[in-house]
N, CA and C atoms as a LAMMPS dump frame, in Angstrom:
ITEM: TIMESTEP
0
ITEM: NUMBER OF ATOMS
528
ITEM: BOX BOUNDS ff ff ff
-5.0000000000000000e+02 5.0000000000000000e+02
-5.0000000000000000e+02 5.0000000000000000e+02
-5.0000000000000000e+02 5.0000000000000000e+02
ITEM: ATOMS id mol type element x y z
1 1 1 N 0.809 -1.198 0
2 1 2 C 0 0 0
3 1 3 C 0.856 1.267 0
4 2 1 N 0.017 2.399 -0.137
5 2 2 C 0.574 3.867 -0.066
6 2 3 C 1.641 3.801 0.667
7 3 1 N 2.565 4.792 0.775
8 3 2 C 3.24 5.418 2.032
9 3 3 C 3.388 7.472 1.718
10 4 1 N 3.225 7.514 2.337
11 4 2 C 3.551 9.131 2.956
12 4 3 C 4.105 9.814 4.042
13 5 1 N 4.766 10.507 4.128
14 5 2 C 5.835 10.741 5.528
15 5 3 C 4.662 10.99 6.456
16 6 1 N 5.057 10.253 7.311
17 6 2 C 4.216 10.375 8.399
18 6 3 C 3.061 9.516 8.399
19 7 1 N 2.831 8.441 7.374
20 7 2 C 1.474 7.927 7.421
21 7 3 C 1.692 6.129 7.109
22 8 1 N 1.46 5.221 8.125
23 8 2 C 1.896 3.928 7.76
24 8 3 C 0.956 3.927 6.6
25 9 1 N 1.668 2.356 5.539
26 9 2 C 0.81 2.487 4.533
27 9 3 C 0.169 1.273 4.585
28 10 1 N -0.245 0.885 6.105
29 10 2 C -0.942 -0.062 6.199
30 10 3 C -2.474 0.256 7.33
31 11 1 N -2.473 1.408 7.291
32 11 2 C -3.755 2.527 7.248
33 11 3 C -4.467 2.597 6.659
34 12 1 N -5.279 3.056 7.159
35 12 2 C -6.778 3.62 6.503
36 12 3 C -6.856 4.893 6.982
37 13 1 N -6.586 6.113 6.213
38 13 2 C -6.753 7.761 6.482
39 13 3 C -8.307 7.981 6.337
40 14 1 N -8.731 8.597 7.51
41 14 2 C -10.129 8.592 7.791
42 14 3 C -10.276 10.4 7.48
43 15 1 N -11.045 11.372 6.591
44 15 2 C -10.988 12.428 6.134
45 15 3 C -12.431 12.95 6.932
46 16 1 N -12.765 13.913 7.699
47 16 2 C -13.67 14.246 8.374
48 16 3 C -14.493 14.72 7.036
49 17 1 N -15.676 15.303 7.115
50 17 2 C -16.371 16.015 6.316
51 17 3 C -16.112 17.232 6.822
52 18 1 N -15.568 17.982 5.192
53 18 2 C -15.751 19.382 5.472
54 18 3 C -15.681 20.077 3.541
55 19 1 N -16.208 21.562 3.46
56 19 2 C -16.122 21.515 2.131
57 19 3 C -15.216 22.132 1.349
58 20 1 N -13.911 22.474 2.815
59 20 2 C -12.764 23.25 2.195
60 20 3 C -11.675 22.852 3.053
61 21 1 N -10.726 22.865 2.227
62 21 2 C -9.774 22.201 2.535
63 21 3 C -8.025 22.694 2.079
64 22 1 N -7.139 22.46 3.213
65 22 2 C -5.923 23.597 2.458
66 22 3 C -5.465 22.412 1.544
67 23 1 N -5.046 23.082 0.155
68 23 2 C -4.793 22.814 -1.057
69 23 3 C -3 21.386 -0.934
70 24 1 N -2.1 21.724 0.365
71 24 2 C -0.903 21.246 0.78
72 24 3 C -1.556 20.142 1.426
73 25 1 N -2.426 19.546 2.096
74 25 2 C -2.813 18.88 2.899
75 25 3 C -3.966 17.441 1.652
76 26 1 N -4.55 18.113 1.332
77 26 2 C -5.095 17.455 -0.108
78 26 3 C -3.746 16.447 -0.66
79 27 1 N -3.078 17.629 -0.811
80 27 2 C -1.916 17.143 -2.211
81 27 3 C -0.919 16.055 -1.486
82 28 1 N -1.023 15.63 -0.205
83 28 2 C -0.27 14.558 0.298
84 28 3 C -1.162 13.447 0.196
85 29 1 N -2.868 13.691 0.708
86 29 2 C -3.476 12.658 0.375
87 29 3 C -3.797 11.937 -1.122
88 30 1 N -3.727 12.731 -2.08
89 30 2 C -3.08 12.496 -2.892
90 30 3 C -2.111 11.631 -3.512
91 31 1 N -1.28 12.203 -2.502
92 31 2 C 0.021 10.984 -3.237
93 31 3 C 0.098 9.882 -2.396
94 32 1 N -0.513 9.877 -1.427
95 32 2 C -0.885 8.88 -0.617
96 32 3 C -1.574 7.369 -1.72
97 33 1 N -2.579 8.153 -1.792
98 33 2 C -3.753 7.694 -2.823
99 33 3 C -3.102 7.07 -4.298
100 34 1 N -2.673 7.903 -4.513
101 34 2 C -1.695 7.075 -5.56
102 34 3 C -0.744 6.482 -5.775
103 35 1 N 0.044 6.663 -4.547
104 35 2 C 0.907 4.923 -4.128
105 35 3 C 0.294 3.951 -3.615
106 36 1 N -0.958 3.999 -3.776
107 36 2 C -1.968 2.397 -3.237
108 36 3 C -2.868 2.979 -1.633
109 37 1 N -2.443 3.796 -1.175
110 37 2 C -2.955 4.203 0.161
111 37 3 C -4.687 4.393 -0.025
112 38 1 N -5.423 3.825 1.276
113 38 2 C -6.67 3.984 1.435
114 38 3 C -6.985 5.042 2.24
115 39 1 N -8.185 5.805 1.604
116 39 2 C -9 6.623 2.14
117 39 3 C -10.827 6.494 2.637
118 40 1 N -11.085 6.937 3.534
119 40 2 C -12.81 6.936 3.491
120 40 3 C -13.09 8.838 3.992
121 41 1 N -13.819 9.256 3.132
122 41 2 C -14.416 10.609 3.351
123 41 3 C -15.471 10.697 3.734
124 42 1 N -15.911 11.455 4.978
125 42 2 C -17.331 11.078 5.419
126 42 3 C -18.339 12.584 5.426
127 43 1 N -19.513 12.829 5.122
128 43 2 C -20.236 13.466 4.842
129 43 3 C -20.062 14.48 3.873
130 44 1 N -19.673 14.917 3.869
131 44 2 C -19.263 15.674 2.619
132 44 3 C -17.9 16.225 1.961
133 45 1 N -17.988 16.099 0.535
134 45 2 C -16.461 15.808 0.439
135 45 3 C -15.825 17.419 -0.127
136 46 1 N -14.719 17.462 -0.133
137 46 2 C -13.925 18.929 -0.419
138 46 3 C -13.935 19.147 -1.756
139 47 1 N -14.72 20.752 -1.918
140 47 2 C -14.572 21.386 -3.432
141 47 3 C -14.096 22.895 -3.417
142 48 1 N -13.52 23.499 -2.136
143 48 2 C -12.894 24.693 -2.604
144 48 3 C -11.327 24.293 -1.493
145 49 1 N -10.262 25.176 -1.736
146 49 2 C -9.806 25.513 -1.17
147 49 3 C -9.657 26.784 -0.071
148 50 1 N -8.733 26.228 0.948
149 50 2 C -8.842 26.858 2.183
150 50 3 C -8.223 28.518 1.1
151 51 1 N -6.874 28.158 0.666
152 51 2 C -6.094 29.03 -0.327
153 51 3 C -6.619 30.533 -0.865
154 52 1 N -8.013 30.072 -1.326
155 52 2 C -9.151 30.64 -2.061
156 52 3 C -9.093 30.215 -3.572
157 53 1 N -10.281 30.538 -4.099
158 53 2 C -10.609 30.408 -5.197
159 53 3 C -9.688 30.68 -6.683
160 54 1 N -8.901 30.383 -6.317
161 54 2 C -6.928 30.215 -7.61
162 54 3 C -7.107 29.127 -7.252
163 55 1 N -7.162 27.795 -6.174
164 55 2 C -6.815 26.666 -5.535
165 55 3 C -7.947 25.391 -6.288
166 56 1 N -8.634 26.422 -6.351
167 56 2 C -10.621 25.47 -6.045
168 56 3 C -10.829 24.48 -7.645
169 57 1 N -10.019 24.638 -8.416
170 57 2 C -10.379 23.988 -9.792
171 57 3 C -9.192 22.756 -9.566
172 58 1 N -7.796 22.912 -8.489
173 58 2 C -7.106 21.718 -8.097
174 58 3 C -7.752 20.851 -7.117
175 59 1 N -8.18 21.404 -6.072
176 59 2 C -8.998 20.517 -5.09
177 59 3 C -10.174 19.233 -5.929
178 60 1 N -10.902 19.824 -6.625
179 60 2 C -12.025 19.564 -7.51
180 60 3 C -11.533 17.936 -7.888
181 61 1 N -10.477 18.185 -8.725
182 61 2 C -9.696 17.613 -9.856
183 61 3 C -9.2 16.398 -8.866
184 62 1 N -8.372 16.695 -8.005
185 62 2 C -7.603 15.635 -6.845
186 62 3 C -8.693 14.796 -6.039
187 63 1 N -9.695 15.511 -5.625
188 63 2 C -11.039 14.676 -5.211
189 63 3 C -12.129 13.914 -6.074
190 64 1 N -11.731 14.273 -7.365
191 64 2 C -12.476 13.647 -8.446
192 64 3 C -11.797 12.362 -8.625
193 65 1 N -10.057 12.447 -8.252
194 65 2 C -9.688 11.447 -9.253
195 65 3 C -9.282 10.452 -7.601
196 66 1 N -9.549 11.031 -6.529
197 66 2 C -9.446 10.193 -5.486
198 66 3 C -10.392 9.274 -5.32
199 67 1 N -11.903 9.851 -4.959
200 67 2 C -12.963 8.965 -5.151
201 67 3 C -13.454 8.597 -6.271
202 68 1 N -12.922 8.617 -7.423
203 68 2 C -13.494 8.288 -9.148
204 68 3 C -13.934 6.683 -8.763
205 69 1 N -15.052 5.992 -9.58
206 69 2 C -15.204 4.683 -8.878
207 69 3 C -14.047 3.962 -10.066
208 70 1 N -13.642 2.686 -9.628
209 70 2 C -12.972 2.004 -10.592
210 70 3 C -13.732 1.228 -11.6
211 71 1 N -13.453 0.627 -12.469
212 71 2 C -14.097 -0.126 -13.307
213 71 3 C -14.278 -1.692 -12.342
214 72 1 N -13.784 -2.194 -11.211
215 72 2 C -14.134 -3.346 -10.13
216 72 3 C -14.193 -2.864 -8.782
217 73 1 N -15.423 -2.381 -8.882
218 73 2 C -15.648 -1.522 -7.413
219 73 3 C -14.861 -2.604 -6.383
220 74 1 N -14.496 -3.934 -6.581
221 74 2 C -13.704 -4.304 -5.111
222 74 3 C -12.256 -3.865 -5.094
223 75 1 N -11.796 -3.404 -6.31
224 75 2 C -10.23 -2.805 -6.171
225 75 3 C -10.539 -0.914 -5.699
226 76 1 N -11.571 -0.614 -4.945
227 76 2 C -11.493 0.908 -4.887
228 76 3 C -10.539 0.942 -3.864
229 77 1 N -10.068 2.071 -3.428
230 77 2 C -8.83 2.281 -2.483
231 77 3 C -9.814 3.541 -1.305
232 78 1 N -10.468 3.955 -1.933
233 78 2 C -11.115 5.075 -1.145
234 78 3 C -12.46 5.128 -1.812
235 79 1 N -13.45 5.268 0.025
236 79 2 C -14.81 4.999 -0.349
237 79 3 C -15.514 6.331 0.365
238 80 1 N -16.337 6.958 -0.022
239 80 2 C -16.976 8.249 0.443
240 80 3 C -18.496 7.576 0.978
241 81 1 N -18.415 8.246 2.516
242 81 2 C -19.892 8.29 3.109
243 81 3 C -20.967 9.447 3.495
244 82 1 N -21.921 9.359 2.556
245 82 2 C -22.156 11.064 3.013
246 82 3 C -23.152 10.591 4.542
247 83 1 N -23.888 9.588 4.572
248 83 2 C -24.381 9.38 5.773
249 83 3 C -23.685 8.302 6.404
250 84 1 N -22.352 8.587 7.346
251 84 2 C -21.454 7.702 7.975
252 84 3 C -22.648 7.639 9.128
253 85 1 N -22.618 5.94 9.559
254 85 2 C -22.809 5.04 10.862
255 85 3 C -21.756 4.609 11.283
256 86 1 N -21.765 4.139 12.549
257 86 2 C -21.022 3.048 13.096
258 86 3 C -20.753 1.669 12.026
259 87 1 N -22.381 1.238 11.869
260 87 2 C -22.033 0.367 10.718
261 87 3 C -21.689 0.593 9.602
262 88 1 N -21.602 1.936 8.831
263 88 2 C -21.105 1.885 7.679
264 88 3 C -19.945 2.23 7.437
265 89 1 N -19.588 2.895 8.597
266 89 2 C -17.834 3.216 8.702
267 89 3 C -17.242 1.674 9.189
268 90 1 N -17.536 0.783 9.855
269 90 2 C -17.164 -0.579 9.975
270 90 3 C -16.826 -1.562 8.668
271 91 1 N -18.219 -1.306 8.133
272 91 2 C -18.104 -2.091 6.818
273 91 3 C -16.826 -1.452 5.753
274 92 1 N -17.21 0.11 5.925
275 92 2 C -16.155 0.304 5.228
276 92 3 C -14.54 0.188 5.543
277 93 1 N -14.153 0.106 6.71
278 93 2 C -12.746 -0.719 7.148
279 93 3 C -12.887 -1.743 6.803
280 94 1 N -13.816 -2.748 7.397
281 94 2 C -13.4 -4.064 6.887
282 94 3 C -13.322 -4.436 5.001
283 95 1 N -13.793 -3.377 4.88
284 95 2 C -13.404 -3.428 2.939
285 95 3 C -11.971 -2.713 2.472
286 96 1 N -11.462 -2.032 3.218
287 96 2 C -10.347 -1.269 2.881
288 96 3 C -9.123 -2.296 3.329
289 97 1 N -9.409 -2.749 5.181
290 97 2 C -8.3 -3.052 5.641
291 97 3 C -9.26 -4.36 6.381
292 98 1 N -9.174 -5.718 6.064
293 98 2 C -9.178 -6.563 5.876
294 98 3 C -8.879 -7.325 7.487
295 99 1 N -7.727 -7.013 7.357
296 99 2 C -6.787 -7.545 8.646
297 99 3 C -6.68 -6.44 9.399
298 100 1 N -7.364 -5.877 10.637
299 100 2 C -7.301 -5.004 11.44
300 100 3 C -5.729 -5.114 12.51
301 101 1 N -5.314 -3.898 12.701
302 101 2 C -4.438 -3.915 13.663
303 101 3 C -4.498 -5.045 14.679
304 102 1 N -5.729 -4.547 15.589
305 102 2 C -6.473 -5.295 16.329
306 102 3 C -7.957 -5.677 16.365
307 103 1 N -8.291 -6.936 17.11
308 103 2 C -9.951 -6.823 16.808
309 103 3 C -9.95 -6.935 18.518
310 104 1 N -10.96 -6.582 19.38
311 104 2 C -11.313 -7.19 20.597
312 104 3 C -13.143 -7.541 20.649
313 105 1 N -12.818 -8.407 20.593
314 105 2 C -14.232 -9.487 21.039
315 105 3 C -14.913 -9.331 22.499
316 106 1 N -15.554 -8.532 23.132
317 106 2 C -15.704 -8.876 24.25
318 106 3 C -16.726 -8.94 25.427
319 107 1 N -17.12 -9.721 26.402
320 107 2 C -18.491 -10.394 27.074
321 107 3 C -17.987 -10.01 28.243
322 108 1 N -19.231 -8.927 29.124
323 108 2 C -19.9 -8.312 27.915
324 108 3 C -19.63 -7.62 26.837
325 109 1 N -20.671 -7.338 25.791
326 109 2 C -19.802 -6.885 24.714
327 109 3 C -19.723 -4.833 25.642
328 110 1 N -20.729 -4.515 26.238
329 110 2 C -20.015 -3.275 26.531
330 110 3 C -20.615 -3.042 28.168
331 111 1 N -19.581 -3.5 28.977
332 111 2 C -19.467 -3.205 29.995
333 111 3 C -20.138 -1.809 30.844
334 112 1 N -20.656 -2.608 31.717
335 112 2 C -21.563 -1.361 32.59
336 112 3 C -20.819 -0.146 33.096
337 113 1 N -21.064 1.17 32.91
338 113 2 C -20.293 2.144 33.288
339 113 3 C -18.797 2.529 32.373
340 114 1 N -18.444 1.689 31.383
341 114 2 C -17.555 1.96 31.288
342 114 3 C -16.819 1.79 29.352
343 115 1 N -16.09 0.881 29.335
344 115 2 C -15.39 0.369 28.068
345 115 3 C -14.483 -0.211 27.845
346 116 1 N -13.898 -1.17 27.264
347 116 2 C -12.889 -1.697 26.826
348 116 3 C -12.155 -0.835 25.65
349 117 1 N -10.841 -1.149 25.535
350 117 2 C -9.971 0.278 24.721
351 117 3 C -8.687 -0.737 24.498
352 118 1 N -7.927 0.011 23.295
353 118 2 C -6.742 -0.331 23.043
354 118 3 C -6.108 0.941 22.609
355 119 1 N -4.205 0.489 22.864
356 119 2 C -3.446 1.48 21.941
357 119 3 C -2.376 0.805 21.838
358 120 1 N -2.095 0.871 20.368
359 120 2 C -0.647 -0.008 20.006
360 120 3 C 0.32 1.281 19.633
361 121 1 N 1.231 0.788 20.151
362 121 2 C 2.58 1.935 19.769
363 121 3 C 3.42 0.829 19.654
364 122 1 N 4.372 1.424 18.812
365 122 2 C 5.971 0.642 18.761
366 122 3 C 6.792 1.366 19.191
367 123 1 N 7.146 0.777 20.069
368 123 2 C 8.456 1.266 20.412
369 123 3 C 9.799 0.534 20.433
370 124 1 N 10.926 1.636 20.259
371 124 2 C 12.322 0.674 20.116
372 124 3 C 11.932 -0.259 19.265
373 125 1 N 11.16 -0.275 18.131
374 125 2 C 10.93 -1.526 17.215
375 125 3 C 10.023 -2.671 18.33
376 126 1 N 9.631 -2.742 18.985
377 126 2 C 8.755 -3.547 19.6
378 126 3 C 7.451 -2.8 19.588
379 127 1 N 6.127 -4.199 19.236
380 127 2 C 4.704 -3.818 19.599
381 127 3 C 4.367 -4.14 21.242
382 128 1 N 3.989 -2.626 20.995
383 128 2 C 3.509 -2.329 22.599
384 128 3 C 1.809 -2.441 22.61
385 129 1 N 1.078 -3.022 23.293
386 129 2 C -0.523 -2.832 23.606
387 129 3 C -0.784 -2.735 24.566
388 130 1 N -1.636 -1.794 24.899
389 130 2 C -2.215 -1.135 26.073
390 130 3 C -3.436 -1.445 25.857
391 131 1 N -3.599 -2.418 26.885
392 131 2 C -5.491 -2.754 26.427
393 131 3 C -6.202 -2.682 28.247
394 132 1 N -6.956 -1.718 27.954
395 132 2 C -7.745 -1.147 28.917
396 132 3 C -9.488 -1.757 29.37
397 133 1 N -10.002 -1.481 30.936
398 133 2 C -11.141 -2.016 31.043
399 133 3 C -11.817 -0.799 31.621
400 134 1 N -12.257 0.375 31.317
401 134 2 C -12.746 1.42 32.203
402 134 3 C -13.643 1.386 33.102
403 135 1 N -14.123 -0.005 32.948
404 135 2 C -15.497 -0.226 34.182
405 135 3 C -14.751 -0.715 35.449
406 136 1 N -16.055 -1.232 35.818
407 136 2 C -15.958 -1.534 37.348
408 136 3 C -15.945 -2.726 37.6
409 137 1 N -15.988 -3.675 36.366
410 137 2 C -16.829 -5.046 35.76
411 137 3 C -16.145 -5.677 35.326
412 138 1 N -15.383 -7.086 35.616
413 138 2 C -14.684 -7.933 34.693
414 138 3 C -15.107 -8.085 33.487
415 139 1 N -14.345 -8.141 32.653
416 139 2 C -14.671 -8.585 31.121
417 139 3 C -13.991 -9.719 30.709
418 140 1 N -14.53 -10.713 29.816
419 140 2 C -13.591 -11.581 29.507
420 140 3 C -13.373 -10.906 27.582
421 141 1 N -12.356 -11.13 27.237
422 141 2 C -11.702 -10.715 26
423 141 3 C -11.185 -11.319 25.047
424 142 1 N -11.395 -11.308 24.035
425 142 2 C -10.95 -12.227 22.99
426 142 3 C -10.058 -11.401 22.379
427 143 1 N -8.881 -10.861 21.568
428 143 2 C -8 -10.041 21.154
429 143 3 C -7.015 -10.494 20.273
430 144 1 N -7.389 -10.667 18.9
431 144 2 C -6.764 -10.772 17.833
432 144 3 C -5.936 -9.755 16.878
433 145 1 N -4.666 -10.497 16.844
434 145 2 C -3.713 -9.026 16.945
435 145 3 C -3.156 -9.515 15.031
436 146 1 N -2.987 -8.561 14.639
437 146 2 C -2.543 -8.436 12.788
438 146 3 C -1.565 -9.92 13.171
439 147 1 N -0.234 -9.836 13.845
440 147 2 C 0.98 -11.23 13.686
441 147 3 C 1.004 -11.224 15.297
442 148 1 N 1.275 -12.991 15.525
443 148 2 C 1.627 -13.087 16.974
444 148 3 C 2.321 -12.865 17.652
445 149 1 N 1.926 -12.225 18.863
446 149 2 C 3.088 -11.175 19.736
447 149 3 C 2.531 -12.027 21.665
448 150 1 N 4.001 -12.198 21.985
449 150 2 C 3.888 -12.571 23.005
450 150 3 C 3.325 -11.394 24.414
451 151 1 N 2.153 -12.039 24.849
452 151 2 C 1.308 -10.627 25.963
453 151 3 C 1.429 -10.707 27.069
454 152 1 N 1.595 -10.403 28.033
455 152 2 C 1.569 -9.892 29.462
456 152 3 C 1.019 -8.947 30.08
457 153 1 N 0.433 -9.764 31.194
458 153 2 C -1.086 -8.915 31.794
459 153 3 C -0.588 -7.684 32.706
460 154 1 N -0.523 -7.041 33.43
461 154 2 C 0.139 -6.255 33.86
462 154 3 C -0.987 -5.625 34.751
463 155 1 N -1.019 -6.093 36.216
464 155 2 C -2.095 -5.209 36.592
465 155 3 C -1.559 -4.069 37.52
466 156 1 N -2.067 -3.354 37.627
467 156 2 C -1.577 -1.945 38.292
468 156 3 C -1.838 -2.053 39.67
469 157 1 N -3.154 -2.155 40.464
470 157 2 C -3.216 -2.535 41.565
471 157 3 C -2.491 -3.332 42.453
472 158 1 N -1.937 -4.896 41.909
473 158 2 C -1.418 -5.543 42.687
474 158 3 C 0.229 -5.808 41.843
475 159 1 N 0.441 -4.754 41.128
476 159 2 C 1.94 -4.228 40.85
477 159 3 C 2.505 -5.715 40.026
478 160 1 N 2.067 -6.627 39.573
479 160 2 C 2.329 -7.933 38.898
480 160 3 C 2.273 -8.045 37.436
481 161 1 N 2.748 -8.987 36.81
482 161 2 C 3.151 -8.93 35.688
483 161 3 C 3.233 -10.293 35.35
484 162 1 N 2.145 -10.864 34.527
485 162 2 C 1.852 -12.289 34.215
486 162 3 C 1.589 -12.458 32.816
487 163 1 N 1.973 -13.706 32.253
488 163 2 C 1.811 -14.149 30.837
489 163 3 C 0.24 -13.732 30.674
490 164 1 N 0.299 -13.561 29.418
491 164 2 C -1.615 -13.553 28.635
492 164 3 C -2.304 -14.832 29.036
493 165 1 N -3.394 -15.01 29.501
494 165 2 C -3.82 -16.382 29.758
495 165 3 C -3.545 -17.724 28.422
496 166 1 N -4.8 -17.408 27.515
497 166 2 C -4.625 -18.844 26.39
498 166 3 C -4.763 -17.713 25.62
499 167 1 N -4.075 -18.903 24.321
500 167 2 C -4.249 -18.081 22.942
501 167 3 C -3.193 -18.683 22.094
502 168 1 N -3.473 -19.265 20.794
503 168 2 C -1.934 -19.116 19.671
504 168 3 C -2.32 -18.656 18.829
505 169 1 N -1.175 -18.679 18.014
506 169 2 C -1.555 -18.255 16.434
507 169 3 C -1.659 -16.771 17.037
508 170 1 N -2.263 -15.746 16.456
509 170 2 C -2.747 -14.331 16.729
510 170 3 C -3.999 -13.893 17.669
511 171 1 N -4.486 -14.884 18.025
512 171 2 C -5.253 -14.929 18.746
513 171 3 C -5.057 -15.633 20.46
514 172 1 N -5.497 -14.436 21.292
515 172 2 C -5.616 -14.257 22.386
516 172 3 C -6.87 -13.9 23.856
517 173 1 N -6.755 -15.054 24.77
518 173 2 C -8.172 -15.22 25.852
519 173 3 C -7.632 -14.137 26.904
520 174 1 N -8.224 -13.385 27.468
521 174 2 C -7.927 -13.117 28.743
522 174 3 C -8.851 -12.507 29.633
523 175 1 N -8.896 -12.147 30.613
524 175 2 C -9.711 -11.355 31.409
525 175 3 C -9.418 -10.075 32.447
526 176 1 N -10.122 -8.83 31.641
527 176 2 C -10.184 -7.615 32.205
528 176 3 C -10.584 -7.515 33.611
């Protein structure tokens, strides 16, 4: 997929709705877009520039040829929602990016008072996950990660540090 400084090209660049947009900021998604990189634009998509109206016939042109449909709508790279859901922004990841970073599965699926959460960072070349329970409520978790990475539970309260319960392959059991 794409790459762009600053942007893995194993992303999905999520574009807010808005109907102007600076003309420098476009032109990376852009080249994003045309080294293979995926986009989804949600409610409405950009036709002037921030620049002003000298800008507004390039914006046009770069958003035409970003969302243009392909001749096999399953090779599109970028999909526009003017009425984004939960479910239709879902569907549309799982059409862009296939293999999610992470998935978490989890019972209940949304905990009383609170939420289940993740954040992956790398650091020093190692995947780091921070996977969170904001309730008050055990959860049990299912957590399927892109390649298999060895996990450790880490609880804060009682200052310990234990293997992930079960799990191979990329897939992982544990409890919040």
């Amino acid at each position: 997929p794409g790459r762009v400084e600053g942007v893995p090209g194993d992303r999905v660049v999520l574009i807010p709705g808005g109907r102007v947009v600076r003309w420098s900021n476009l032109e990376k998604l852009l080249a994003f877009h045309r080294a293979g990189g995926r986009l989804i634009a949600t409610t409405s998509l950009p036709d002037r520039a921030a620049e002003g109206p000298a800008c507004d016939e390039r914006v046009r042109r770069a958003v035409d040829e970003i969302f243009a449909a392909p001749s096999d709508p399953a090779a599109a790279r970028a999909l526009y929602l003017p009425d984004p859901s939960a479910d239709a922004l879902r569907a549309a990841l799982d059409r862009l990016l296939p293999t999610p970073d992470v998935s978490l599965r989890c019972e209940p699926d949304r905990p009383a008072g609170g939420d289940v959460s993740y954040l992956h960072k790398v650091i020093d070349g190692r995947d780091v996950y921070l996977v969170g329970n904001s309730s008050d409520q055990s959860v049990d978790v299912r957590m399927t990660l892109r390649s298999p990475a060895a996990l450790s539970l880490w609880d804060p309260h009682a200052g310990t540090v234990t293997p992930a319960a079960t799990g191979n392959g990329t897939e992982r059991h544990f409890t919040l």
